[in-house]
Structures are given as C-alpha cells and as structure tokens.
ZAFI-796762 format. One line per 10 residues: number of its first residue (from 1); their letters; for each residue x, y negated, z of N, C-alpha, C. Coordinates in Angstrom, 2 decimals, padded with zeros to 5 digits. Layout:
N
NUM> A> X:Y:Z:X:Y:Z:X:Y:Z  ...
//
This chain:
260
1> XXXXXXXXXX> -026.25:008.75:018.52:-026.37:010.09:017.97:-025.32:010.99:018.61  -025.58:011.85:019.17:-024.49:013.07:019.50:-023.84:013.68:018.67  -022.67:013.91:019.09:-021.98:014.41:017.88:-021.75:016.09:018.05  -023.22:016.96:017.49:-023.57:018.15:017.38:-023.86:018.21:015.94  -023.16:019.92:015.59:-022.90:019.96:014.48:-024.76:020.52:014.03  -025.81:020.11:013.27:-027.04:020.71:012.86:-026.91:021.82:011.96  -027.39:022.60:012.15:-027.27:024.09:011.54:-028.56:023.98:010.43  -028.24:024.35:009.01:-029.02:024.72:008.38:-028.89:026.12:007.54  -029.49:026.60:007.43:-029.48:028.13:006.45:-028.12:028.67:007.08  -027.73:028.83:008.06:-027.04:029.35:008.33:-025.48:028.36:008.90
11> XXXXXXXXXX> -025.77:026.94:008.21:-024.16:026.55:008.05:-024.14:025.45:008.52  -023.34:024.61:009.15:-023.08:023.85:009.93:-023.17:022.16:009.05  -023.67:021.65:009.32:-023.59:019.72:008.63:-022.25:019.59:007.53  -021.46:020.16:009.36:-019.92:019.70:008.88:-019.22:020.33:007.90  -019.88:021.86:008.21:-019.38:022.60:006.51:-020.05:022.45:005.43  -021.17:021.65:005.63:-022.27:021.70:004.21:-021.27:020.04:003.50  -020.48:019.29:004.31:-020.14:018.45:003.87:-018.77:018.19:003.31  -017.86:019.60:004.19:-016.50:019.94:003.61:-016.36:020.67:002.43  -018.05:021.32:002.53:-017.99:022.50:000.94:-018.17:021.38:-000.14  -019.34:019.96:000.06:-019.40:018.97:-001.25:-018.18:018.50:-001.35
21> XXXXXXXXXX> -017.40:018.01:-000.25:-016.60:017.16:-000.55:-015.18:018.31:-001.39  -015.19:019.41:-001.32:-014.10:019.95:-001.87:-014.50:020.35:-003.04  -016.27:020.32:-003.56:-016.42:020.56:-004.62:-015.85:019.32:-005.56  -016.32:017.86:-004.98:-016.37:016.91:-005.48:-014.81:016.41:-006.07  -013.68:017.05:-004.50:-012.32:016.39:-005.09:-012.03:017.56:-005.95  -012.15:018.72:-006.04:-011.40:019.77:-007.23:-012.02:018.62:-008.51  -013.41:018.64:-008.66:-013.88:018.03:-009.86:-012.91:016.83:-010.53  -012.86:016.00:-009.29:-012.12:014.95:-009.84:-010.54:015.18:-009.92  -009.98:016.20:-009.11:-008.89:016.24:-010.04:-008.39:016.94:-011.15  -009.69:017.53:-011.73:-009.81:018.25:-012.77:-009.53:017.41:-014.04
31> XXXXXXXXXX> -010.92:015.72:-013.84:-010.73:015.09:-014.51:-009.05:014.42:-014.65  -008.61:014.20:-013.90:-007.59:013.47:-013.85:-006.33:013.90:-014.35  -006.56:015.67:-014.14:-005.63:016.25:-014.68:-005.64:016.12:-016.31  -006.89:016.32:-016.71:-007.61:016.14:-018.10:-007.01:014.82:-018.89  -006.65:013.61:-018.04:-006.42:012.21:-018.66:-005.01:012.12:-018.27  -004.42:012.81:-017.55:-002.87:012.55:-017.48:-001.97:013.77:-018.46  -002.74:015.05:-018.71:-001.97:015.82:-019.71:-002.52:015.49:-020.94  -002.99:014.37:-021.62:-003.13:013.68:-023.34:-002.11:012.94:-022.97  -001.93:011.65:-021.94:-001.30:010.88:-021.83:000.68:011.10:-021.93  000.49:012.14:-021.05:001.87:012.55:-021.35:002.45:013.29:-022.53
41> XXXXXXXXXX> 001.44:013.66:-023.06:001.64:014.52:-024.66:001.92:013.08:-025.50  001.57:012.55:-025.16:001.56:010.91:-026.05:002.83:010.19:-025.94  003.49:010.56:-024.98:004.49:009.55:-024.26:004.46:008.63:-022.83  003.54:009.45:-022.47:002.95:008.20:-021.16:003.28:008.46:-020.31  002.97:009.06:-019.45:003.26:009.15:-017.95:004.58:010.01:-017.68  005.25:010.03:-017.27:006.96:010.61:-017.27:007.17:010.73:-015.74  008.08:011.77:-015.76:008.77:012.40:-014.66:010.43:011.90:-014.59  010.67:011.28:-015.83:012.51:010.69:-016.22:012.07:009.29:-015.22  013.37:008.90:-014.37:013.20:008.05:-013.99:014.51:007.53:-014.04  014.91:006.18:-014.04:013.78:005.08:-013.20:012.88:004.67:-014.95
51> XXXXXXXXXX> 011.74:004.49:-014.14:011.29:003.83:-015.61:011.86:002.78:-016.23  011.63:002.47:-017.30:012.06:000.88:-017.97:011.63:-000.13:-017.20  012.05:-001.51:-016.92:011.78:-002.58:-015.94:012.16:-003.61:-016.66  011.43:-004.39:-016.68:011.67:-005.67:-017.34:011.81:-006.79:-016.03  012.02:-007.68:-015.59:012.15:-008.57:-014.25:010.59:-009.58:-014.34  010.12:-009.76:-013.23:009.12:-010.55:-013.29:009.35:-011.44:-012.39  008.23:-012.32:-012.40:008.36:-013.72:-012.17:007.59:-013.34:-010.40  008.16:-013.81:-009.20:007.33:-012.95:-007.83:006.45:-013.99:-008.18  006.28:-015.50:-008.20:005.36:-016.14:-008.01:003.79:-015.97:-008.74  004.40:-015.43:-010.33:003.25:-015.42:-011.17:002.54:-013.54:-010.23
61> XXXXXXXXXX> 003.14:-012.80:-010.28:003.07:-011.46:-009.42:002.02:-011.83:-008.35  002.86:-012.95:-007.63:002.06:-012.72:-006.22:000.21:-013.16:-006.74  000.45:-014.34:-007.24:-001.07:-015.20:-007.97:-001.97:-014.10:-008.35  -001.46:-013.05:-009.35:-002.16:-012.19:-009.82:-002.44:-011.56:-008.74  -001.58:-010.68:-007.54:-002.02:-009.96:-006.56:-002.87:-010.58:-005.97  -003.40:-011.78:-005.43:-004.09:-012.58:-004.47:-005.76:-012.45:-005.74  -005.77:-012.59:-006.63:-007.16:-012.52:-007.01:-007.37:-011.49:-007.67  -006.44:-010.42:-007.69:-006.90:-009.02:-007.51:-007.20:-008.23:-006.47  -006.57:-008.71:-005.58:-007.30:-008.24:-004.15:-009.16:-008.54:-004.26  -009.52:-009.39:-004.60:-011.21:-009.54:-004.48:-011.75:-008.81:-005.34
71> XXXXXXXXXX> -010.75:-007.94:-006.48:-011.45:-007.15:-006.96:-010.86:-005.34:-007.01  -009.76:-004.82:-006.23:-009.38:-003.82:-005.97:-008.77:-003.72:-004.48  -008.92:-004.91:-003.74:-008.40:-005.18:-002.54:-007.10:-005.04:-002.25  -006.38:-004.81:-001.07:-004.92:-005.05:-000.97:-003.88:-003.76:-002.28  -003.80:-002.57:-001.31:-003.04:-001.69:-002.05:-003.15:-001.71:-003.69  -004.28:-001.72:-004.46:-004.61:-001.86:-005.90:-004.20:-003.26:-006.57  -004.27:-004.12:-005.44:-003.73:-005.96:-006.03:-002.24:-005.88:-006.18  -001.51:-005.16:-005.21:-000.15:-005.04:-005.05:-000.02:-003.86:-006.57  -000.28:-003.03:-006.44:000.04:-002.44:-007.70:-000.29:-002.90:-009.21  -001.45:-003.41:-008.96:-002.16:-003.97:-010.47:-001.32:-005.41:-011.06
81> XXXXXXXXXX> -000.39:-006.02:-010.03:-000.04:-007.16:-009.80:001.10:-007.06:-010.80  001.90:-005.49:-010.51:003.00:-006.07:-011.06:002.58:-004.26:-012.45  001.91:-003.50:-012.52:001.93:-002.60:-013.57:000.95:-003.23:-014.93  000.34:-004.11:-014.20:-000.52:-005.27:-016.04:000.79:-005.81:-016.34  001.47:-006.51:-015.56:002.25:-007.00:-016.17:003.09:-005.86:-017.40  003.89:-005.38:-016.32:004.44:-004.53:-017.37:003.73:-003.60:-018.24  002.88:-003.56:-018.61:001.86:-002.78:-019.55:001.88:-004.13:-020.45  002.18:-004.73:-020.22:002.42:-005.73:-021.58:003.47:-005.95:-022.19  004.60:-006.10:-021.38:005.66:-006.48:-022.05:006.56:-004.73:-022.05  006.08:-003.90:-021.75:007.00:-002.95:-021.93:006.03:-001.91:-022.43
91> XXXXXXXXXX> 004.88:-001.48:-021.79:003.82:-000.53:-022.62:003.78:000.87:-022.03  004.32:001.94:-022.56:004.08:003.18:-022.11:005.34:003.41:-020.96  005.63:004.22:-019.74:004.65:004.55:-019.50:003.78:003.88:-018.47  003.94:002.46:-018.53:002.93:001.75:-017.41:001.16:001.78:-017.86  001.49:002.04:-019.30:-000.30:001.46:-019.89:-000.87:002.95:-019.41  -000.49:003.79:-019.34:-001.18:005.19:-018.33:-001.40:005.22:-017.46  -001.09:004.62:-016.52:-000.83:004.88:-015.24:-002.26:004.45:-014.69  -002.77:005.09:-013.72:-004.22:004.48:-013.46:-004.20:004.27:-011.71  -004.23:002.70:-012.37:-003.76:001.30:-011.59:-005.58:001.42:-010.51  -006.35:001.23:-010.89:-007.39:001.35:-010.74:-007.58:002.33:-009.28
101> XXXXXXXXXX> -007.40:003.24:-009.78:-007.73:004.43:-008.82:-007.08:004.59:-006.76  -006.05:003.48:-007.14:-005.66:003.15:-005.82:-006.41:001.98:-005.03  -007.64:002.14:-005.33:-008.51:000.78:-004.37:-008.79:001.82:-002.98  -008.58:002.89:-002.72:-008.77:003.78:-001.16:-007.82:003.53:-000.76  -006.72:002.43:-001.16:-005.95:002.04:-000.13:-006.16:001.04:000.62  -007.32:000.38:000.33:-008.52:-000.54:001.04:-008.40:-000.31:002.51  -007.99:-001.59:003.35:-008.55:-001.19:004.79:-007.39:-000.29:005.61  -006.59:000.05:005.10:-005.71:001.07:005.48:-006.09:002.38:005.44  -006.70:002.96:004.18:-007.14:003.68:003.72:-008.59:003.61:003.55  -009.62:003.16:003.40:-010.86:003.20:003.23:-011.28:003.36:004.86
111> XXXXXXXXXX> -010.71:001.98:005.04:-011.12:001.35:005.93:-010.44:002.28:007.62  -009.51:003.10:007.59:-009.53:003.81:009.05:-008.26:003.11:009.50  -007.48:002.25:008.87:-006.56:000.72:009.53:-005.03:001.82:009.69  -004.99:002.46:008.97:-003.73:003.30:009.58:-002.60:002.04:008.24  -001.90:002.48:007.64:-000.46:001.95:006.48:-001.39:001.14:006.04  -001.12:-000.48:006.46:-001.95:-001.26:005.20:-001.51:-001.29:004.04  -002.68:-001.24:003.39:-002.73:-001.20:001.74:-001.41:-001.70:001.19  -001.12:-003.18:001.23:-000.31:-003.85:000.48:001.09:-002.78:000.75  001.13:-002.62:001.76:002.71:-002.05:001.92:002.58:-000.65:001.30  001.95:000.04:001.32:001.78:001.71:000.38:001.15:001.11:-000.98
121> XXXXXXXXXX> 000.80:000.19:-001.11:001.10:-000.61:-002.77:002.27:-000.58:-003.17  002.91:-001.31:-002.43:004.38:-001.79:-002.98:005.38:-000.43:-002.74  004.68:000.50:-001.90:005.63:001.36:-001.86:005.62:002.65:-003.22  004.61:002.68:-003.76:003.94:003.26:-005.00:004.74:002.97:-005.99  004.84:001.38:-006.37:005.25:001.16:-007.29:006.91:001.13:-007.41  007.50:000.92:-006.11:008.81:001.06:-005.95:009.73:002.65:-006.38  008.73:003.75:-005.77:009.24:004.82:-006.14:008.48:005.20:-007.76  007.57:004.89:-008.28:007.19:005.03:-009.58:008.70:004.60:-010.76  008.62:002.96:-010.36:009.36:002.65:-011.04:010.38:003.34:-011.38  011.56:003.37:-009.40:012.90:003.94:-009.22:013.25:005.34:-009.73
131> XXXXXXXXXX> 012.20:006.01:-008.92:011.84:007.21:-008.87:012.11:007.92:-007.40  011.87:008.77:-006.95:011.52:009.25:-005.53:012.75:009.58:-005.32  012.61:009.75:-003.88:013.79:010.65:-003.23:014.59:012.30:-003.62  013.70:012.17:-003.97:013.48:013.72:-004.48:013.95:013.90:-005.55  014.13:013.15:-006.28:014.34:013.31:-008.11:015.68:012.32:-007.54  016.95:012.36:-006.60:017.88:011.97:-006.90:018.29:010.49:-006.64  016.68:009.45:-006.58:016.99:008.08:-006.75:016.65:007.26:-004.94  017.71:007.61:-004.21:017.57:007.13:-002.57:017.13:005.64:-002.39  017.30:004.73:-003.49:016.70:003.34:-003.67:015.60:002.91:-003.28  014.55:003.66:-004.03:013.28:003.21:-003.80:012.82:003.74:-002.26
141> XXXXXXXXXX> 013.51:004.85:-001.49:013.22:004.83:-000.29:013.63:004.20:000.36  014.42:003.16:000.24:015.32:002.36:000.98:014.65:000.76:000.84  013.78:000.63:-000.29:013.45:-000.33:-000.44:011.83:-000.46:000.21  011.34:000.94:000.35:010.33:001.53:001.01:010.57:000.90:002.66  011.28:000.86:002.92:011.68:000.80:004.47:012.13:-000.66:004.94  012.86:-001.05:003.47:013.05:-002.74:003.36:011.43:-003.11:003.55  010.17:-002.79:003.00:009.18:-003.36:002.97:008.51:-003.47:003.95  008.46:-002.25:004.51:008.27:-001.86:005.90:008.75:-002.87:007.17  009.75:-002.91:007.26:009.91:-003.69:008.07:010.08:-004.74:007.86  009.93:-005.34:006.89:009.74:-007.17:006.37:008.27:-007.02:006.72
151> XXXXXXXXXX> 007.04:-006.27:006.83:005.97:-006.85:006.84:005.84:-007.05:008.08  006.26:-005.99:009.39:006.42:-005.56:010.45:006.74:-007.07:011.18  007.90:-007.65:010.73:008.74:-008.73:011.59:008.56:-009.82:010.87  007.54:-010.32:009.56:007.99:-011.35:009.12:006.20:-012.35:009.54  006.68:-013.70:009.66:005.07:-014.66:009.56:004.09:-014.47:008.63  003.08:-013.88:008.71:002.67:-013.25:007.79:000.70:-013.92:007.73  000.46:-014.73:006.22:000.79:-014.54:005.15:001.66:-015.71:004.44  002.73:-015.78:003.80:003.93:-016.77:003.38:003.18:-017.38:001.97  002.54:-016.18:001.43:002.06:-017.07:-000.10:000.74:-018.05:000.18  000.95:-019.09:-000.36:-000.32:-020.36:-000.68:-000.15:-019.82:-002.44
161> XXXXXXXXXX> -001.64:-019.90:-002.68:-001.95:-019.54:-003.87:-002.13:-020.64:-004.46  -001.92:-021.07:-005.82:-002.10:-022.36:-006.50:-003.69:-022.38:-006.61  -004.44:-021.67:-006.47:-006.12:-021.73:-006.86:-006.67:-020.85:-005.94  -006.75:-020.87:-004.74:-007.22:-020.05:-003.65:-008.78:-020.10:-003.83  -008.97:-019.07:-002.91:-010.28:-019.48:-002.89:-011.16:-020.02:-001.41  -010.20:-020.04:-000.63:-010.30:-021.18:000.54:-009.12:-022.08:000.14  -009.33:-023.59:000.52:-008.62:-024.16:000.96:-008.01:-024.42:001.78  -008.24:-024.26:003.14:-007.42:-024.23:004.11:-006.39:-022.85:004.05  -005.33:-023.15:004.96:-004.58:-022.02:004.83:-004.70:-021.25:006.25  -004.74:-019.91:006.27:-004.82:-019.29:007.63:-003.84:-019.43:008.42
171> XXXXXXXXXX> -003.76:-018.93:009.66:-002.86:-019.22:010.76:-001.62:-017.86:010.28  -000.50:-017.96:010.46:000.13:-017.15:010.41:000.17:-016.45:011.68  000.81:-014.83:011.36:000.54:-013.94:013.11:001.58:-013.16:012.42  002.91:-012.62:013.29:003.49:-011.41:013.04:002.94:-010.08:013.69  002.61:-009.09:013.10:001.58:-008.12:013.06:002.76:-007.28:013.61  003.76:-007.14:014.17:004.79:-006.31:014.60:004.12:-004.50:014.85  003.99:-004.20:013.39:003.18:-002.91:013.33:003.20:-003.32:011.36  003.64:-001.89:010.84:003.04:-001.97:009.36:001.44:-001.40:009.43  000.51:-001.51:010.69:-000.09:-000.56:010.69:-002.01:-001.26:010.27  -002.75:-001.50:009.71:-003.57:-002.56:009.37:-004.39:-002.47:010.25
181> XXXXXXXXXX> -004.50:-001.96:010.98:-005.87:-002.11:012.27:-005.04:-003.21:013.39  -003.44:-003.51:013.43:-002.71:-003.78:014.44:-002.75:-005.53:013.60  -002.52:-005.85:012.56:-002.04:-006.69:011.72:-003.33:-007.38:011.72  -004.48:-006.75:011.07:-005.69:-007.56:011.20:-005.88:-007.84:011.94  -006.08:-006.89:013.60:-006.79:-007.18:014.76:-005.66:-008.38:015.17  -004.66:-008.28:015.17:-003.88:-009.52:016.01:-003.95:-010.72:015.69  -004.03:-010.85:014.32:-004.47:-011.75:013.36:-006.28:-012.50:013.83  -007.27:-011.38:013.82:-008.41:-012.07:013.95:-008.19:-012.40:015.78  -007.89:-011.70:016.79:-007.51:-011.94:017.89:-007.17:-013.74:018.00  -006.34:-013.90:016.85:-005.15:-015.15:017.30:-006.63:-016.33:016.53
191> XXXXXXXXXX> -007.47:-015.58:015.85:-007.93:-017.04:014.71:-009.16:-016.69:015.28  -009.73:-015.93:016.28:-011.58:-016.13:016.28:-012.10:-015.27:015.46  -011.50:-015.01:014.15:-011.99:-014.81:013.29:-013.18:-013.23:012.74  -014.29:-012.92:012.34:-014.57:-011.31:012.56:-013.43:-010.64:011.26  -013.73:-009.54:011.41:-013.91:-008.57:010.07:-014.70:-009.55:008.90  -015.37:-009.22:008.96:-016.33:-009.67:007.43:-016.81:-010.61:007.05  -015.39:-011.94:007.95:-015.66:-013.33:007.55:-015.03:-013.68:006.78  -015.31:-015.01:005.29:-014.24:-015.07:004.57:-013.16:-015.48:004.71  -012.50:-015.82:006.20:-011.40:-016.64:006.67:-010.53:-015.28:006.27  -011.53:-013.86:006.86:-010.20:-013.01:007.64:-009.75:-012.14:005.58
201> XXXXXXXXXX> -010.57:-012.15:005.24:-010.65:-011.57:003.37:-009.61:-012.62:002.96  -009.30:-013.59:003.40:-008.52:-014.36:002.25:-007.25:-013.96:002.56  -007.25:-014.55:003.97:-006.05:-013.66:004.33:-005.06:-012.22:004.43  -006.26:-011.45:004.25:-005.97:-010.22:003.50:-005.38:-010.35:002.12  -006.05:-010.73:000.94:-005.68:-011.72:000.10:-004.21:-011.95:-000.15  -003.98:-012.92:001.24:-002.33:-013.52:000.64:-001.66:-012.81:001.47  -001.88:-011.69:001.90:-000.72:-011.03:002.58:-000.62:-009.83:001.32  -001.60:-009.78:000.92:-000.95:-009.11:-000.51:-000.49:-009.43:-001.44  -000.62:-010.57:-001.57:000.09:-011.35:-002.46:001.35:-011.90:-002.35  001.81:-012.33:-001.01:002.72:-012.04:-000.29:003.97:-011.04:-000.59
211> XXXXXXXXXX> 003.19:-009.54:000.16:004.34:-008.46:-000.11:004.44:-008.24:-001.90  003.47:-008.59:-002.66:003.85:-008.53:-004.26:004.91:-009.57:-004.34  004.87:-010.54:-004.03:006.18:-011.36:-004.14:007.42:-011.03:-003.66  007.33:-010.15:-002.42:008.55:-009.69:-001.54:009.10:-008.63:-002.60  007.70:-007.98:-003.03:008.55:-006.30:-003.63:009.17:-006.78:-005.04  008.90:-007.69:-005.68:009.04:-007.66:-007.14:010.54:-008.80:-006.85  010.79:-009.37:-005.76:012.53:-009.99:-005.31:013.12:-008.73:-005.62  012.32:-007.85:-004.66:013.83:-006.42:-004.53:013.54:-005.52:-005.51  012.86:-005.67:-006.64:013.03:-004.91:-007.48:013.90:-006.10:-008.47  013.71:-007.17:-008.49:014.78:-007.98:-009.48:015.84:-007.75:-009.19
221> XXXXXXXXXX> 016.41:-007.62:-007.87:017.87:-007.38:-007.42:018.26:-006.23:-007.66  017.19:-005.07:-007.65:017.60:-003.90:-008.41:017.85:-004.06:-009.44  017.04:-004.84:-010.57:017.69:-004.57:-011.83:018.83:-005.26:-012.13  019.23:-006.16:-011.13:020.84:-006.95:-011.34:021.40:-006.08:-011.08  021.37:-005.39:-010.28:022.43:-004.28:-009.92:022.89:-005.14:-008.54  022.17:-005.61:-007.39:022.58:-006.78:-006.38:022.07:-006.50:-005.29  021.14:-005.41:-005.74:020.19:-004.69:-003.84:020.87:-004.04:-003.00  020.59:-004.75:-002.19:021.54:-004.40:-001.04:020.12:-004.18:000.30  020.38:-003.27:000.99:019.21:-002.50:002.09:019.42:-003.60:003.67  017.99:-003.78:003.82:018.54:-004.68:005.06:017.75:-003.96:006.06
231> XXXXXXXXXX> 016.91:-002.62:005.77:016.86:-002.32:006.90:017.42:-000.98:007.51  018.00:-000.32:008.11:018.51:001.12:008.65:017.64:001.90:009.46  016.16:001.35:009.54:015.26:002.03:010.61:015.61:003.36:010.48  014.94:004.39:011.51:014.76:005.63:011.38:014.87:006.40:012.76  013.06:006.20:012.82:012.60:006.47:014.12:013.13:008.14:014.44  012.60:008.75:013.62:013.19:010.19:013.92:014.84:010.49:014.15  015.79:009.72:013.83:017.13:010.18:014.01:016.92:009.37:015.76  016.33:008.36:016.18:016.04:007.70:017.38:015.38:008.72:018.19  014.24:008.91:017.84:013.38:009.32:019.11:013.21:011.22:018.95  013.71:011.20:017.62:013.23:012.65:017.31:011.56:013.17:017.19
241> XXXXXXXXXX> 011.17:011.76:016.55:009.83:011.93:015.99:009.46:011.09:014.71  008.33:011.07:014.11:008.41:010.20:012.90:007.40:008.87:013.36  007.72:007.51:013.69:006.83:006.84:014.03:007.79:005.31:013.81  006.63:004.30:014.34:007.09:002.90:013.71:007.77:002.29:015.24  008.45:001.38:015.41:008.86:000.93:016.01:008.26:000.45:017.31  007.18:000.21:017.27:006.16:-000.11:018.34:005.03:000.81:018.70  005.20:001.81:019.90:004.26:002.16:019.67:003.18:001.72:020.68  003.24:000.69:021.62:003.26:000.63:023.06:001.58:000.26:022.96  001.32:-000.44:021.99:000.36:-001.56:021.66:-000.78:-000.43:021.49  -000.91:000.77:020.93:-002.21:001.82:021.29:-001.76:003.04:022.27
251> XXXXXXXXXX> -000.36:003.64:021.94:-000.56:004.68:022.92:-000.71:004.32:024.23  000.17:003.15:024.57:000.11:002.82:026.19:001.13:003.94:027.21  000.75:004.58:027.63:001.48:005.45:028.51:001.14:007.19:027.85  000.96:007.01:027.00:000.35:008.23:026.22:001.29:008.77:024.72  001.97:007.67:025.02:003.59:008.10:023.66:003.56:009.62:023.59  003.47:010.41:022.77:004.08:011.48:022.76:005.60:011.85:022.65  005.73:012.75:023.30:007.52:012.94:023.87:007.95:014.31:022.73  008.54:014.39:022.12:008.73:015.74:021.47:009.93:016.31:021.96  010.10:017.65:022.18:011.43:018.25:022.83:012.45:017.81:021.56  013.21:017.62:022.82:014.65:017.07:022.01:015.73:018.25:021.87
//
C-alpha cells in the first residue's frame, strides 16, 4: 500500500484519524479525571510523598510479576506486582491507583520496542512511591537510573519462577540497551526464537519478574534508610544530548551530533 494520504469530504485519512483519536483520548481523560477526583476526595490518590511503604518480599513480588505479565504483560506485571500487594497491607493510597491502565506499556509501548515495559514499570512505581524529582525527592530518580542500567548490563532473565509456565529455562542475553526492540531482538537473534513463540513470551515473563525483584531490593534499602546509587550515568552532561549509552547498534554512522 502507498503511503498517500486518501481525501474524503474534503479531509485527509490522516486527519479523519487524528480528529477520532483526539476525540477518543479527551473522552477518556475525562473519564479518568471523573475516577481520580472521588478518589482523592476520599483519601486516595495523593500528591504528599513518599507514600507509606511497607517492605516486601522480591521473591513473592517477582512470582506475582511473572504471571501477571500473561495477563497485563511486562510494564503492568511490574507495577501490579508490587501495588496488590500493598493495597493490602497498607490500602489507600495504593487501592486507587489504576494498576490496570498501564498494559500500553506492552512491547515497549504497544508494541513500537522503544523503554521496555518492565523498566518504565518499575520506574512508575519508584517515583509514585518516593515521589518525583520535582516534588523535592532526587531518590526515586536515582533509583530510576539504578534500574536502567542494571537491566542494560545485567544476564538477563535471573528469575526461575517456582511454577512457570515453560519448563525449560531460556538462554540468558545481555540486551546492552534499556531499549525493547534491542533486548528482544538480541535475545531471539541468540535463541532462534520468533516474536510470537512461547519460548520468546516467557521470557518476557521473567525479565519482568526479574526487574520486580531488582526494584522492590532498592526500594527495601530505601526504607532501611541503606540506598546507596550505583549508577552516575548521564548521557547529556557526556555528550550534550539525552540518550542511552549505546547508540551504535541502530544509528550506525548516523548518531546525531548536537552543537556543543
């Protein structure tokens, strides 16, 4: 198919599809606005941070993340992993929070492979908890960047699930990229494996289950008061641009240079 825009009544495909789609997201954040201002009239959803934290268990965390992935996939398993929990033992404002709604972090966003899911999971819940940069609390960006580059440099996936749903365990691959088109592809590269086989889903799977185990260490050490930052990245004070450590592997000779 060519990619020409078809004109109808006057208007182009592409605008007949930017006008639904902006009807469609005002709508929905109409609703959303609708279910987060009861919630906070109630006590729920809060801007005071850091929230309340109770310490969890990474192993029971990760278990839960690994068979929530088959049903909200990476980014939503990593979050759902560790906010059920605390919606139980602590309650508001985690029982608001809509855990759910982050499954478009699927795929590296619904599927276009850019920040895999698990790591903008864990990075969600890190600044939820802490609270952002912005509101004063430099932690959770720091632990943002700890995650970052633990997924970047580490054998990846580390968790065996007590009740998998393969038995065999996949090959480990360091994905030297937080980036999910780089992580999968190197990954199915190294194992044969396609897209939409269940070897390469499981493994998706325990790499989320995985970084739920990684993030909920450094949030325990936060609440000891014992976190300590192991990584100092920071491509922009380096290159004077905002980017990940590798870029060689798609741009090739096509890096963009920004005046210095």
């Amino acid at each position: 198919m060519k990619k020409t825009e078809l004109k109808k009544d006057g208007l182009s495909r592409r605008q007949v599809v930017i006008g639904t789609g902006a009807l469609a997201a005002g709508a929905a954040l109409t609703q959303f606005s609708g279910m987060l201002k009861p919630a906070m009239a109630k006590g729920g959803l809060t801007e005071k941070w850091p929230w309340p934290y109770k310490k969890l268990d990474p192993t029971k965390t990760a278990e839960i993340a690994y068979h929530e992935w088959y049903r909200v996939f990476c980014g939503g398993a990593v979050i759902n992993s560790v906010f059920s929990q605390l919606s139980e033992s602590v309650g508001e404002p985690y029982t608001s929070f809509p855990n759910d709604a982050f499954v478009f972090l699927e795929g590296g966003q619904v599927g276009w492979g850019t920040i895999c899911g698990s790591t903008a999971g864990a990075n969600i819940v890190a600044n939820v908890i802490i609270g952002p940069r912005i509101a004063g609390s430099p932690v959770a960006h720091q632990i943002v960047n700890d995650i970052m580059e633990w997924y970047s440099e580490e054998e990846l996936p580390i968790y065996i699930p007590k009740d998998p749903k393969l038995k065999e365990n996949p090959k480990t691959t360091v994905s030297d990229s937080p980036l999910c088109h780089i992580s999968v592809g190197r990954w199915m590269k190294a194992t044969g494996n396609s897209l939409k086989s269940k070897e390469r889903k499981d493994r998706c799977a325990r790499v989320a289950a995985s970084t739920a185990y990684r993030l909920v260490e450094l949030l325990n050490d936060w609440k000891d008061g014992k976190y300590e930052p192991t990584s100092d990245y920071s491509a922009s004070k380096e290159f004077g641009i905002t980017a990940q450590p590798n870029c060689m592997d798609c741009h090739g000779d096509d890096v963009p240079e920004p005046p210095m």
